[in-house]
N, CA, C and O atoms as a GROMACS GRO file, in nm:
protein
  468
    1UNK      N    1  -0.280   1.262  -1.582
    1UNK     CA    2  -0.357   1.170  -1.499
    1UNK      C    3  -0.274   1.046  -1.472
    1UNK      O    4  -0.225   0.972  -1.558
    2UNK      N    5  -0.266   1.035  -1.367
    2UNK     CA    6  -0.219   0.920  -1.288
    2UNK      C    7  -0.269   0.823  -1.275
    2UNK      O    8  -0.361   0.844  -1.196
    3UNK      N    9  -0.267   0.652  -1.322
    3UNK     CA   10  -0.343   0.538  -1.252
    3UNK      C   11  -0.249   0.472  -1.185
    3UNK      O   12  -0.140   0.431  -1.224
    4UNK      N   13  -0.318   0.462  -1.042
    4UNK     CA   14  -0.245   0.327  -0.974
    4UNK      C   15  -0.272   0.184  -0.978
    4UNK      O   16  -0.351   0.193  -0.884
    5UNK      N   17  -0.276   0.054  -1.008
    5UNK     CA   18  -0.345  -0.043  -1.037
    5UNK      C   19  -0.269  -0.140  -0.928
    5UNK      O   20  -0.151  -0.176  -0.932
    6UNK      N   21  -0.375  -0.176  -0.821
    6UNK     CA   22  -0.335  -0.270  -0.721
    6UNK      C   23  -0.378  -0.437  -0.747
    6UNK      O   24  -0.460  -0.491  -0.821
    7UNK      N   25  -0.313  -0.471  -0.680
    7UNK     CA   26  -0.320  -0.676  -0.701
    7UNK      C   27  -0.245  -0.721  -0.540
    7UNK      O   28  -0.180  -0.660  -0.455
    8UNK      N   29  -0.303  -0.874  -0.556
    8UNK     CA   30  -0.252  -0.892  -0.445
    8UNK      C   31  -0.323  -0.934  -0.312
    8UNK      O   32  -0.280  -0.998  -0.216
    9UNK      N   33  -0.448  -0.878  -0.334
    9UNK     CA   34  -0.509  -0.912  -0.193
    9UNK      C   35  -0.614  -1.058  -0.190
    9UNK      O   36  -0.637  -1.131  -0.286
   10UNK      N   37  -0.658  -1.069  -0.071
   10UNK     CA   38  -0.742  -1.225  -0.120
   10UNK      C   39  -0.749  -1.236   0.044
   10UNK      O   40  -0.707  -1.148   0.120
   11UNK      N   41  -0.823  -1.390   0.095
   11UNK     CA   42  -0.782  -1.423   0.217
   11UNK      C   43  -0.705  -1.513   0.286
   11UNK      O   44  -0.705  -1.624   0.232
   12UNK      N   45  -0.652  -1.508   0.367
   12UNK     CA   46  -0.529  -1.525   0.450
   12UNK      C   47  -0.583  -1.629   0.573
   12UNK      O   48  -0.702  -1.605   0.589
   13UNK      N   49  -0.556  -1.693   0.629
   13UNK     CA   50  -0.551  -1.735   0.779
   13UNK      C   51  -0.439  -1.644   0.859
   13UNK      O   52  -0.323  -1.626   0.820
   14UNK      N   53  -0.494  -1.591   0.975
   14UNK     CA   54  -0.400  -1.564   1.061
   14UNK      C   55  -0.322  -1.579   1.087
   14UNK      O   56  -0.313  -1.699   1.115
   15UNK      N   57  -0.186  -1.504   1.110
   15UNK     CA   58  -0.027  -1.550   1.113
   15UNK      C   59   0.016  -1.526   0.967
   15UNK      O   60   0.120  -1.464   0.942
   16UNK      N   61  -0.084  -1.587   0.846
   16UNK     CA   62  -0.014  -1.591   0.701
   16UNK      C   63  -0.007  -1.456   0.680
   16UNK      O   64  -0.056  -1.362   0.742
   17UNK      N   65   0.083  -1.462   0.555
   17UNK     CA   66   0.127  -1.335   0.461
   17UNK      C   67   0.095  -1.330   0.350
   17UNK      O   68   0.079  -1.431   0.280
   18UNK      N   69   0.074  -1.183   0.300
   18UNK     CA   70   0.029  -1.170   0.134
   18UNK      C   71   0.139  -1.020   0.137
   18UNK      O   72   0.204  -0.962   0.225
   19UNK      N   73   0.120  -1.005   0.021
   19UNK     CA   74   0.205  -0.920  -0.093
   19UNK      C   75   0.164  -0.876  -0.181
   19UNK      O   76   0.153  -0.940  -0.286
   20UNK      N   77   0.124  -0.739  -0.170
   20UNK     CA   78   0.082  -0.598  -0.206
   20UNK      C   79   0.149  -0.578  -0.304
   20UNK      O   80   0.271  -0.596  -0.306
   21UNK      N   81   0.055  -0.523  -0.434
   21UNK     CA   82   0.123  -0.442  -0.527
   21UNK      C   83   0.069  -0.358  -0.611
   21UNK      O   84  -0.025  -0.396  -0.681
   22UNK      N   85   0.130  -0.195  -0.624
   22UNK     CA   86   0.086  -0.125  -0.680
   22UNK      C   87   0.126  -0.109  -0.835
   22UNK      O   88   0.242  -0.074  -0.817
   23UNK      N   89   0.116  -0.109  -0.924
   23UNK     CA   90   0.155  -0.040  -1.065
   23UNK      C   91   0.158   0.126  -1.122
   23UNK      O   92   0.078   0.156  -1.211
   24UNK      N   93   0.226   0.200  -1.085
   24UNK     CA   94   0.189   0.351  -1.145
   24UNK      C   95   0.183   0.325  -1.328
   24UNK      O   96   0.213   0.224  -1.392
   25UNK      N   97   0.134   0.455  -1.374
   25UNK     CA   98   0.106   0.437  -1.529
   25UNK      C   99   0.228   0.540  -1.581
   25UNK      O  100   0.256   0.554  -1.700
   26UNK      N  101   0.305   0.617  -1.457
   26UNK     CA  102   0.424   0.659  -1.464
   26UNK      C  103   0.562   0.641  -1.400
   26UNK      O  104   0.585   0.549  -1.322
   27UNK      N  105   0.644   0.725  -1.436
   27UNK     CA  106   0.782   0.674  -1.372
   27UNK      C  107   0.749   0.692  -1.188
   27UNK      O  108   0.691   0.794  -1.152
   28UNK      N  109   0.782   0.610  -1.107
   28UNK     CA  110   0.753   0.656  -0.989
   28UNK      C  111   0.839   0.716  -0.924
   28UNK      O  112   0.834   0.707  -0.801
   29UNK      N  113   0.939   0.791  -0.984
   29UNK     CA  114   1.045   0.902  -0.932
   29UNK      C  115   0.950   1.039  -0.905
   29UNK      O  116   0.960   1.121  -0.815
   30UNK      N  117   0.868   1.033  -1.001
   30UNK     CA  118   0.784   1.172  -1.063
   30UNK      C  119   0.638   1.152  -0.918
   30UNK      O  120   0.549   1.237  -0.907
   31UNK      N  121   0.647   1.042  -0.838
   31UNK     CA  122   0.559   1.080  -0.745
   31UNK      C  123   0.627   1.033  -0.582
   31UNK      O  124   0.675   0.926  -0.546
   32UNK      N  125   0.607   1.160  -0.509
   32UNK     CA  126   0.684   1.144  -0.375
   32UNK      C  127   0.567   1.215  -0.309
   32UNK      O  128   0.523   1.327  -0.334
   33UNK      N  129   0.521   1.115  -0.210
   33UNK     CA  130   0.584   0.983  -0.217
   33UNK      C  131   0.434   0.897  -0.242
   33UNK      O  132   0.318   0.937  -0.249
   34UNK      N  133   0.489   0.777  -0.251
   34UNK     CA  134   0.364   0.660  -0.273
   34UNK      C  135   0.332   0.577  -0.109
   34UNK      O  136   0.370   0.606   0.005
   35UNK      N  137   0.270   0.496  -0.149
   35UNK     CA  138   0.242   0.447  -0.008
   35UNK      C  139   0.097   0.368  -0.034
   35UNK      O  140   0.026   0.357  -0.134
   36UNK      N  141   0.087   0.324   0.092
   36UNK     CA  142  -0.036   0.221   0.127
   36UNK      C  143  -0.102   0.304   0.224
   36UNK      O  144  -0.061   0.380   0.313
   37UNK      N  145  -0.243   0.260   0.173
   37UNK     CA  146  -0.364   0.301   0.305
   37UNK      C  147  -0.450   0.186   0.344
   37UNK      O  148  -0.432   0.082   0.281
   38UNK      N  149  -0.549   0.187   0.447
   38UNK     CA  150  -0.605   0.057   0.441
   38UNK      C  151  -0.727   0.188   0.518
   38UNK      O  152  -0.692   0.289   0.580
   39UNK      N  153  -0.902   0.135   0.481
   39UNK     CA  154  -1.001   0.146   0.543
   39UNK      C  155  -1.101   0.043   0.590
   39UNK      O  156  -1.196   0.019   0.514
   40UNK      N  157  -1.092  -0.021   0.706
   40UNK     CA  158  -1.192  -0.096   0.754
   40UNK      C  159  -1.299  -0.057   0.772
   40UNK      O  160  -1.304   0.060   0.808
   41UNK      N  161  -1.474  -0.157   0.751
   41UNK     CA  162  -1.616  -0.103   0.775
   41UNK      C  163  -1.604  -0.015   0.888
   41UNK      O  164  -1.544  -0.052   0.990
   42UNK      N  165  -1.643   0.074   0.881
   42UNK     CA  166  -1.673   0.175   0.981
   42UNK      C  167  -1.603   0.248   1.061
   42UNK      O  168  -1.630   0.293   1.173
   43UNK      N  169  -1.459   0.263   0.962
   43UNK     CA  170  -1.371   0.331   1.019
   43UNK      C  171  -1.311   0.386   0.899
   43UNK      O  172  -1.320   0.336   0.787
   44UNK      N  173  -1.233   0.520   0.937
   44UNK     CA  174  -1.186   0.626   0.863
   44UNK      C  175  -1.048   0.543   0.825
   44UNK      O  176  -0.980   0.463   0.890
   45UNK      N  177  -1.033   0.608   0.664
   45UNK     CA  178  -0.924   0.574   0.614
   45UNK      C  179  -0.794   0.578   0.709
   45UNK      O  180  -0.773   0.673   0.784
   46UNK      N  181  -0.717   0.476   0.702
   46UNK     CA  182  -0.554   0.519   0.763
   46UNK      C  183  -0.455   0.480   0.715
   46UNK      O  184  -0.458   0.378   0.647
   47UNK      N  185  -0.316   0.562   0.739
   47UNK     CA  186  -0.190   0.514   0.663
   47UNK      C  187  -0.143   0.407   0.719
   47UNK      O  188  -0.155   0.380   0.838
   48UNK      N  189  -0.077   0.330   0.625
   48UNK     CA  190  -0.027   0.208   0.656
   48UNK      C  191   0.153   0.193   0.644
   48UNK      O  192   0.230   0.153   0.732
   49UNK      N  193   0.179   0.229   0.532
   49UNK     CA  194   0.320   0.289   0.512
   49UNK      C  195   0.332   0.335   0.389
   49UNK      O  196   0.255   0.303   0.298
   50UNK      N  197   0.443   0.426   0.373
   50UNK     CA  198   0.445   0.561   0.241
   50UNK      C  199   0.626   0.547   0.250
   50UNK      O  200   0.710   0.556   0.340
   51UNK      N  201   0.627   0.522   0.105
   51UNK     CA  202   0.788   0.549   0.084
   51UNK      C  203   0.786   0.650   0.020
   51UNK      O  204   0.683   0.672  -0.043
   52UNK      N  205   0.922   0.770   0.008
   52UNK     CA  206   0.920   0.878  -0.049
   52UNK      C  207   1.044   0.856  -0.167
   52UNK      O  208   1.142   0.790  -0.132
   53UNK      N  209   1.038   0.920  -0.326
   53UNK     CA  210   1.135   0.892  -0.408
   53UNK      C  211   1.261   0.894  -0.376
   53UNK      O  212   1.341   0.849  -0.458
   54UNK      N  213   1.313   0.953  -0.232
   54UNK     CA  214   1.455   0.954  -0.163
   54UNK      C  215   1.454   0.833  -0.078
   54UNK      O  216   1.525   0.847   0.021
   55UNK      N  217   1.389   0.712  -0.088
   55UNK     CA  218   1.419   0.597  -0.008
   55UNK      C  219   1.361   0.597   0.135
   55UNK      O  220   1.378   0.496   0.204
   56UNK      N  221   1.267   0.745   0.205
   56UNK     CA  222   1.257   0.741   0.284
   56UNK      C  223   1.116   0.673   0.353
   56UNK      O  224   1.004   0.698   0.308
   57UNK      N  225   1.136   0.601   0.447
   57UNK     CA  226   0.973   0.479   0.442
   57UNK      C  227   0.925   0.566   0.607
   57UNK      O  228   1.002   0.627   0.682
   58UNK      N  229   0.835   0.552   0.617
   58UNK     CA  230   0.727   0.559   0.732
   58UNK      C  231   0.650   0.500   0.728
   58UNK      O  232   0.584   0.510   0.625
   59UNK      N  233   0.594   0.374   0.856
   59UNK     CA  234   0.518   0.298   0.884
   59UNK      C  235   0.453   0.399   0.974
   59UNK      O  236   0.481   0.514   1.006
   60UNK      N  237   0.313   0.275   1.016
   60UNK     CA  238   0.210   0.316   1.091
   60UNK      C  239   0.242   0.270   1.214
   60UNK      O  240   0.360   0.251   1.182
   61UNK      N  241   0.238   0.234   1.335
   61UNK     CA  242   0.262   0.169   1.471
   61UNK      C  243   0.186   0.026   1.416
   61UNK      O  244   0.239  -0.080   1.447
   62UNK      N  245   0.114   0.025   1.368
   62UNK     CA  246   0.035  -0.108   1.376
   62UNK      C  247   0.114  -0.203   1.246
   62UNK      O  248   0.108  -0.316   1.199
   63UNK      N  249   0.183  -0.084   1.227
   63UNK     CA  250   0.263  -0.239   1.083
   63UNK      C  251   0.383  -0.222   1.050
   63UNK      O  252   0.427  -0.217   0.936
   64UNK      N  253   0.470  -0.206   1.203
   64UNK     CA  254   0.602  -0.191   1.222
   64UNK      C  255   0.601  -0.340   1.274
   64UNK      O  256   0.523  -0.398   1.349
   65UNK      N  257   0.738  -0.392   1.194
   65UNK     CA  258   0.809  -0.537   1.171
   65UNK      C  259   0.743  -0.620   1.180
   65UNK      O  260   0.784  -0.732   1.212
   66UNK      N  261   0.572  -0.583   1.147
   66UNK     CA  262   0.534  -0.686   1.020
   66UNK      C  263   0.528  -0.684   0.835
   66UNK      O  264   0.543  -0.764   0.743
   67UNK      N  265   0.497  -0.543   0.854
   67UNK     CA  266   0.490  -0.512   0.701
   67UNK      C  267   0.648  -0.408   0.660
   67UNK      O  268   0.713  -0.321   0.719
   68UNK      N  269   0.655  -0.465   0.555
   68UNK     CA  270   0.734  -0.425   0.457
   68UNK      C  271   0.717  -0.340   0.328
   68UNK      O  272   0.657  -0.400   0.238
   69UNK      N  273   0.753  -0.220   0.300
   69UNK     CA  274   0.731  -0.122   0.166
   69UNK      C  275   0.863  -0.129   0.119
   69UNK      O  276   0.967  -0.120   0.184
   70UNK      N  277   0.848  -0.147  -0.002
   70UNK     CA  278   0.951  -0.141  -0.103
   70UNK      C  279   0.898  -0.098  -0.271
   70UNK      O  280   0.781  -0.092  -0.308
   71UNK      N  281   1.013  -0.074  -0.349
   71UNK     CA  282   0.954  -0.078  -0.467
   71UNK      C  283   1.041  -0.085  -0.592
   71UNK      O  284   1.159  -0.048  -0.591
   72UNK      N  285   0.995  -0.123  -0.675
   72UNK     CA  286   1.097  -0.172  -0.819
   72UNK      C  287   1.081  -0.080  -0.928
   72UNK      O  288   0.987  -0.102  -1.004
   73UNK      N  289   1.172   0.042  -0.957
   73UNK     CA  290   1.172   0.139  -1.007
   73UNK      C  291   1.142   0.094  -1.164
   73UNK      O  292   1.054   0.145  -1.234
   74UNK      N  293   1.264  -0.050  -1.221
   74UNK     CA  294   1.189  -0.036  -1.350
   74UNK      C  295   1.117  -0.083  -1.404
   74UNK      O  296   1.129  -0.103  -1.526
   75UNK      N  297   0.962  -0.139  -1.298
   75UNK     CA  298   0.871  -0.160  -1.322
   75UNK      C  299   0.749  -0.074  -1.256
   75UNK      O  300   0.657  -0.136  -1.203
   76UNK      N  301   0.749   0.064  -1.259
   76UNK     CA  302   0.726   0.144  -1.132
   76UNK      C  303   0.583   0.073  -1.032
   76UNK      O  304   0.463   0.092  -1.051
   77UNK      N  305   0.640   0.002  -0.941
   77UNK     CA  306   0.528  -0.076  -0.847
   77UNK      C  307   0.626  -0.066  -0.726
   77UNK      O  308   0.748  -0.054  -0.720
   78UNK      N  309   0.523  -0.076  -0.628
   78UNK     CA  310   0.555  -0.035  -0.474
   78UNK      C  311   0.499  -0.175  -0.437
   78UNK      O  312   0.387  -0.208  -0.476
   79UNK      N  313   0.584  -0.266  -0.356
   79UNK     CA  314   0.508  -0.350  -0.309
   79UNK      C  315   0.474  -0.282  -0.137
   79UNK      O  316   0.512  -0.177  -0.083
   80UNK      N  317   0.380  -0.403  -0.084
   80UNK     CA  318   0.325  -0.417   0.032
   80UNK      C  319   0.363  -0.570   0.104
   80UNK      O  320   0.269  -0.650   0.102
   81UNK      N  321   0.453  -0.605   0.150
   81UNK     CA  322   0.490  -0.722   0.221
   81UNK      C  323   0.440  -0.774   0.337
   81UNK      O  324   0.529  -0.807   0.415
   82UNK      N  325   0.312  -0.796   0.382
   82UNK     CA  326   0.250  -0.814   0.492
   82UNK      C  327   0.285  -0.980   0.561
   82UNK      O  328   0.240  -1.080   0.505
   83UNK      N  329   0.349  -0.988   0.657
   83UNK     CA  330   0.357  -1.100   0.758
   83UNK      C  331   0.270  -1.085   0.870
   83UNK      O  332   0.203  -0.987   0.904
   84UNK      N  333   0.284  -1.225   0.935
   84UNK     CA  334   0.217  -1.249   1.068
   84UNK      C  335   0.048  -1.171   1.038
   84UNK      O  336  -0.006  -1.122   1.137
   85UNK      N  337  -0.008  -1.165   0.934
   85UNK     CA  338  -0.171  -1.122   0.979
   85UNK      C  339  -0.215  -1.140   1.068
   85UNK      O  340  -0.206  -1.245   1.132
   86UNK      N  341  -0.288  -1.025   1.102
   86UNK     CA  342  -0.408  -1.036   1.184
   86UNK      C  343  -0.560  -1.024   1.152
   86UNK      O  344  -0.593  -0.968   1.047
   87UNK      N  345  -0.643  -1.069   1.227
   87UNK     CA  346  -0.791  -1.032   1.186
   87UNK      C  347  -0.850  -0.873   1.186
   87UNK      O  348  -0.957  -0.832   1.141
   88UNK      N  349  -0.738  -0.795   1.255
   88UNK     CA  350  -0.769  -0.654   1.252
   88UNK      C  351  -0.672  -0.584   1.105
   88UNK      O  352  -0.656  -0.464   1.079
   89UNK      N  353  -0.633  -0.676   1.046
   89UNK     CA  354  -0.559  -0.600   0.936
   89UNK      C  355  -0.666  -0.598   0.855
   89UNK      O  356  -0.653  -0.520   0.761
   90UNK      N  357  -0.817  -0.686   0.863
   90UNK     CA  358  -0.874  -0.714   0.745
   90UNK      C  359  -0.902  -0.564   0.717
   90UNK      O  360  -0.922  -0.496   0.818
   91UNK      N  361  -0.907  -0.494   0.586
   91UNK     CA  362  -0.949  -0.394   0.554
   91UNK      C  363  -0.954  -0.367   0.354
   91UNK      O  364  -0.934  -0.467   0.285
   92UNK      N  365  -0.971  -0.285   0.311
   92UNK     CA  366  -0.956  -0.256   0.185
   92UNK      C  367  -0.802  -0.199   0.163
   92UNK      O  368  -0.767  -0.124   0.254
   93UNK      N  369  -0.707  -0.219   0.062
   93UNK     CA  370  -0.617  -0.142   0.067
   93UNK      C  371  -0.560  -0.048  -0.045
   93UNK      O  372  -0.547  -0.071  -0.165
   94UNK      N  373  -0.540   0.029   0.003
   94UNK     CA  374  -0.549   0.136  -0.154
   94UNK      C  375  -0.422   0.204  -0.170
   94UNK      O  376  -0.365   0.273  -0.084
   95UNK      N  377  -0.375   0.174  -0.310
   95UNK     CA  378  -0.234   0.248  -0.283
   95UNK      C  379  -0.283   0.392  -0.340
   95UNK      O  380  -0.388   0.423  -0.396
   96UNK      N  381  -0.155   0.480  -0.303
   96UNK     CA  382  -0.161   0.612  -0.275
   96UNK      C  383  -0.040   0.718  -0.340
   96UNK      O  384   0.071   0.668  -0.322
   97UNK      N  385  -0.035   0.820  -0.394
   97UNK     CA  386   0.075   0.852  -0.475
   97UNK      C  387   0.017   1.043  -0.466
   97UNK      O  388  -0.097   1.088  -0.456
   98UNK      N  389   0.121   1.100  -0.472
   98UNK     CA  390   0.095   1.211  -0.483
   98UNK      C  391   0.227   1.283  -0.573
   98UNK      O  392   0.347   1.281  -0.544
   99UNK      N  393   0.155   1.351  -0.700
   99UNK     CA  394   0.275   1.368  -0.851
   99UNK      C  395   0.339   1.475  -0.737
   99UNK      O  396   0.285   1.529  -0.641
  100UNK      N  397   0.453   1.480  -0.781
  100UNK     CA  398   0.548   1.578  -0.734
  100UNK      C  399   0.567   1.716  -0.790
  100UNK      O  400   0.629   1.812  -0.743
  101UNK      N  401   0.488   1.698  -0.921
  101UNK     CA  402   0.458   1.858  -0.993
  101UNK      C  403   0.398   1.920  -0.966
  101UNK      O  404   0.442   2.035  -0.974
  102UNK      N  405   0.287   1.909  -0.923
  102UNK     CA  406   0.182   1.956  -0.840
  102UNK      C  407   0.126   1.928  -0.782
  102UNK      O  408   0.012   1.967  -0.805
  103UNK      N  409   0.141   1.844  -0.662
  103UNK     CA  410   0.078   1.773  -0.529
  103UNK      C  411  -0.076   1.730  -0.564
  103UNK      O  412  -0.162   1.748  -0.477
  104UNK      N  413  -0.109   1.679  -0.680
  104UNK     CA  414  -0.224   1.621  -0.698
  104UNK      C  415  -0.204   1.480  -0.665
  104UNK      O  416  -0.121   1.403  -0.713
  105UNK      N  417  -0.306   1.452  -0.564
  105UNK     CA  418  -0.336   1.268  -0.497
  105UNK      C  419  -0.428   1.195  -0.585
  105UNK      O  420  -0.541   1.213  -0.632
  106UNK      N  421  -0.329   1.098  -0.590
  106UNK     CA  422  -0.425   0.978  -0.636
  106UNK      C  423  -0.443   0.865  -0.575
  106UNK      O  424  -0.379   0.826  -0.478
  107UNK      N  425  -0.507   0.824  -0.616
  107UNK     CA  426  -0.586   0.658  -0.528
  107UNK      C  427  -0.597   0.542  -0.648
  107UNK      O  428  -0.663   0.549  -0.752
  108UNK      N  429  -0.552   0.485  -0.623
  108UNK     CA  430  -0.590   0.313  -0.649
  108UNK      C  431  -0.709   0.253  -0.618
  108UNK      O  432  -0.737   0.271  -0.500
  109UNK      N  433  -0.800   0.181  -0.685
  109UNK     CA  434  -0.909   0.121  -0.708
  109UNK      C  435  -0.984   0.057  -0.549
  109UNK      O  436  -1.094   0.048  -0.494
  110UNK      N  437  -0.836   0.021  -0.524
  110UNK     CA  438  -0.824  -0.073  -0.360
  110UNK      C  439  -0.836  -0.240  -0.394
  110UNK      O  440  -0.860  -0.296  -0.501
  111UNK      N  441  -0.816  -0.286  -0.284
  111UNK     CA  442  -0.793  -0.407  -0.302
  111UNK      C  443  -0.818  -0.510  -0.162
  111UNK      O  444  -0.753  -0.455  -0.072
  112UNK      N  445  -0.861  -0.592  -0.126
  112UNK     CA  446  -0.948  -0.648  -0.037
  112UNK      C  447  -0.859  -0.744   0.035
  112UNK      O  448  -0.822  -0.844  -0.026
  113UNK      N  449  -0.819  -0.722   0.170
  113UNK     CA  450  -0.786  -0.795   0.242
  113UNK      C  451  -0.828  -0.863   0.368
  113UNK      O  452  -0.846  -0.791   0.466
  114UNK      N  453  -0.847  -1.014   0.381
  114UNK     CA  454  -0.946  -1.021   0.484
  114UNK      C  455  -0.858  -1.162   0.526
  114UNK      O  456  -0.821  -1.254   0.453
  115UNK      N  457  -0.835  -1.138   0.699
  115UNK     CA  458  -0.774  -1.249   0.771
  115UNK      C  459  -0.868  -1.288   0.845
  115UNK      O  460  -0.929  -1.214   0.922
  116UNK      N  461  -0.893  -1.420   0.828
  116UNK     CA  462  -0.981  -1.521   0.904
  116UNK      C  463  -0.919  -1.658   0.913
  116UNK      O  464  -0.835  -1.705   0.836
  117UNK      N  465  -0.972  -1.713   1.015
  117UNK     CA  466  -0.981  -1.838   0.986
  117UNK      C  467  -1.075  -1.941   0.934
  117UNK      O  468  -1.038  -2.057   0.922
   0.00000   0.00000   0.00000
């Protein structure tokens, strides 16, 4: 069993930035790949960006060269680097991991992001 433990979220004014972070309870080599999701009220979960244990990142259209995925192997956490907010980023955000032994997904608790002024 896998836990992901997220931090990080809160509210923002528009334009500002916050910084996402996941914790695995394992090495995060052992899950490819990890990544961010976000679900706003009344809308279906969506990807936000997913790095894979070979360095390889995929964003969403909506959080290309604002957001940033990275992650610090020997502390296994994936951050989430969000610039320039918007009021449509507000959503829940949940990090995301799938073990590489047997493609079992896991989810993170989520974590609350809300841009207003």
């Amino acid at each position: 069993q896998v836990q992901l433990v997220e931090s990080g979220g809160g509210l923002v004014q528009p334009g500002g930035s916050l910084r996402l972070s996941c914790t695995a309870s394992e090495n995060i080599f052992r899950l490819n790949p990890m990544g961010w999701y976000r679900q706003a009220p009344g809308n279906q979960r969506e990807l936000v960006a997913t790095i894979t244990r070979g360095g390889i990142i995929n964003y969403a259209d909506s959080a290309k060269g604002r957001f940033t995925i990275s992650r610090d192997s020997a502390k296994n956490t994936v951050h989430l680097q969000m610039n320039s907010l918007k009021p449509e980023d507000t959503a829940v955000y949940y990090c995301h991991a799938i073990a590489a032994i047997n493609g079992i997904n896991y989810w993170g608790q989520g974590t609350q992001v809300t841009v207003s002024s």
